[in-house]
C-alpha positions in Angstrom: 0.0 0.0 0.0 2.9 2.1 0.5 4.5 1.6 -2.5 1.6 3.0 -4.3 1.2 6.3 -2.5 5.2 6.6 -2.8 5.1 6.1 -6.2 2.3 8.2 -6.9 3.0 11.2 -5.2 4.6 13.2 -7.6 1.8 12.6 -10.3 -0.5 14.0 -7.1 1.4 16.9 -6.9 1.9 17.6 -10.1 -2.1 18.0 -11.0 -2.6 19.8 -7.9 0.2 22.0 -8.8 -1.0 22.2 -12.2 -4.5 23.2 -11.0 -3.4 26.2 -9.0 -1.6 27.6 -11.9 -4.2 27.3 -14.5 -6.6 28.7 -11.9 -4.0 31.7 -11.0 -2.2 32.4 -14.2 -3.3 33.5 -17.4 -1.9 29.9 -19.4 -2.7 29.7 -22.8 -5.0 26.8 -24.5 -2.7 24.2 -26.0 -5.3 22.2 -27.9 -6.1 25.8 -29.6 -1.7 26.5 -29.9 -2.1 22.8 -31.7 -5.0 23.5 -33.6 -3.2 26.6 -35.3 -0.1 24.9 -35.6 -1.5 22.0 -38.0 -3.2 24.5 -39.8 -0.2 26.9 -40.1 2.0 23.5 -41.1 -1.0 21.9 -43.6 -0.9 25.4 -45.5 3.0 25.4 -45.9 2.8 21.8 -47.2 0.5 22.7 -49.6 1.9 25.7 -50.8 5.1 24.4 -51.6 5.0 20.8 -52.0 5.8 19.4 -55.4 4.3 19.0 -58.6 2.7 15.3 -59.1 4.6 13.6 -62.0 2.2 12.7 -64.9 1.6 8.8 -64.1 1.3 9.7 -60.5 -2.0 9.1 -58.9 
């Protein structure tokens, strides 16, 4: 029983900790950061990938 507590604590205090700051600090949204980035990286691809070759499907 121990061994679990012990081994869990730092996943404990790690939510708790990351609780308080999302409560007290102004942290930005990382699924939206994400969500922009793929977009920003699926335009560039687009832009300048490379031609198709003629018997390419």
């Amino acid at each position: 029983m121990a061994g679990i507590i012990k081994s869990s604590f730092s996943l404990i205090l790690g939510t708790v900790f990351g609780v308080y700051i999302a409560q007290n600090y102004n942290v930005p949204n990382i699924r939206k950061l994400a969500d922009n980035g793929m977009a920003t990286f699926k335009h560039l691809e687009e832009t300048y990938r490379k031609p198709k070759k003629r018997g390419e499907d």
